[in-house]
C-alpha positions as CSV (number, residue, x, y, z in Angstrom):
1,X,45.1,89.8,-22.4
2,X,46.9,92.4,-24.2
3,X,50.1,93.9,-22.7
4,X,51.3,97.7,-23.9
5,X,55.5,97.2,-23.4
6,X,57.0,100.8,-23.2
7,X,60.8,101.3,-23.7
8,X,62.8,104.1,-23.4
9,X,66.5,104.2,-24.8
10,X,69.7,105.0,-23.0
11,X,71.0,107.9,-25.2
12,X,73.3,107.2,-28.3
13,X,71.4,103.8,-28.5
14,X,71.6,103.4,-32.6
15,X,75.1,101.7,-32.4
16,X,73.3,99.2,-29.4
17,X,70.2,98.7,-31.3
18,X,71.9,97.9,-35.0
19,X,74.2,95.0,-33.2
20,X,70.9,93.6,-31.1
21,X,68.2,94.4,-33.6
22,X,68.5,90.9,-35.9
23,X,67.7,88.8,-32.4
24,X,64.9,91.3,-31.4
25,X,63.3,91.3,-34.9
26,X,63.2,87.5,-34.7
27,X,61.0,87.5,-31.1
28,X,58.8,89.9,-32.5
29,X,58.1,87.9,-36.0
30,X,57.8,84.4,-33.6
31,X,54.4,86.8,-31.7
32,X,53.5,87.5,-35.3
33,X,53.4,84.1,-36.5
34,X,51.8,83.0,-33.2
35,X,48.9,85.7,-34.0
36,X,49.5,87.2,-30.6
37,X,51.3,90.6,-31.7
38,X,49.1,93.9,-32.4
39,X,52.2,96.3,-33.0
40,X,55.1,97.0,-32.7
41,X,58.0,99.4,-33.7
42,X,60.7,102.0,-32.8
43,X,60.2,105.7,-31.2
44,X,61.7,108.2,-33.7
45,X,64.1,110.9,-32.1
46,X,62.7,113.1,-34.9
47,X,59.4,113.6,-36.3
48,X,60.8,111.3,-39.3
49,X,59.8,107.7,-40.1
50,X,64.0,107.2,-41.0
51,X,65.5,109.8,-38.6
52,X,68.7,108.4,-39.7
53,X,71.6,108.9,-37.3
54,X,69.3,110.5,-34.9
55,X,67.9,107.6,-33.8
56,X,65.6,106.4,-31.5
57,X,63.8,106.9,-28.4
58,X,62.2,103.5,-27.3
59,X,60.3,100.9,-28.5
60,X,56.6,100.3,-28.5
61,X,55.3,96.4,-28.4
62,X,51.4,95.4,-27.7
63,X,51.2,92.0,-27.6
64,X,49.3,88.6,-26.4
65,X,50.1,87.2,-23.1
66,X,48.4,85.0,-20.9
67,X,49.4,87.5,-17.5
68,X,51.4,90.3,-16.9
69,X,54.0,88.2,-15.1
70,X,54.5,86.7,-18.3
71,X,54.6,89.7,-20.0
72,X,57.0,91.1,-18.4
73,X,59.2,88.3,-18.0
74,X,59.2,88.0,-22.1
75,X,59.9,92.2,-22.0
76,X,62.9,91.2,-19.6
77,X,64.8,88.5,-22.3
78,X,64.8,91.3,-25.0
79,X,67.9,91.5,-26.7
80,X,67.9,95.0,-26.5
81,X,67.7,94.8,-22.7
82,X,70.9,92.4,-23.3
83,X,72.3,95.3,-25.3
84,X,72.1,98.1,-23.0
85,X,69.7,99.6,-25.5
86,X,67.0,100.5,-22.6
87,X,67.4,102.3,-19.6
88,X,64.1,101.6,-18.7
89,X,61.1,99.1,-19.4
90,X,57.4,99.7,-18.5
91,X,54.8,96.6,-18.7
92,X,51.4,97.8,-18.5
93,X,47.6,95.8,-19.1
94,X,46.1,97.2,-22.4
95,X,42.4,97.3,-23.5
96,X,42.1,97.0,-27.4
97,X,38.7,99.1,-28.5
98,X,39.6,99.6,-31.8
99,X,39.6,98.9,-34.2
């Protein structure tokens, strides 16, 4: 089933997320090459696709995961969790309908 994981940043987080990003870039490319990742990317502080030293606001991941114990257990080894990046990590079931 497909899991929506729903990060929100502690504030300041740039400086966190450029030292942890290398690790969390390499999970998300092993669910890509695994065929089990629908999206994934960053929460822009500004409507800006490179808001620069603004930052971000969280992280959105949809991925492949045989429960939501799993799921969650993968959201909770994030390097970004390691960081300090997130102050807060939802795990919820997602329906894909489209496309």
């Amino acid at each position: 089933m497909w899991y929506a994981i729903i990060s929100e940043d502690v504030e300041n987080s740039l400086p966190l997320r450029k030292t942890a990003r290398p690790d969390h870039i390499a999970r998300l490319n092993s669910l890509k090459d695994q065929g089990r990742l629908l999206i994934a990317g960053p929460l822009p502080a500004i409507d800006s696709e490179d808001p620069g030293e603004a930052g971000f606001t969280g992280s959105l991941v949809v991925a492949e995961f045989p429960s939501l114990e799993a799921a969650e257990k993968w959201a909770d080894a994030d390097p970004y969790v390691a960081a300090g990046v997130y102050a807060s990590v939802i795990v919820k079931p997602y329906k894909r309908v489209l496309p």
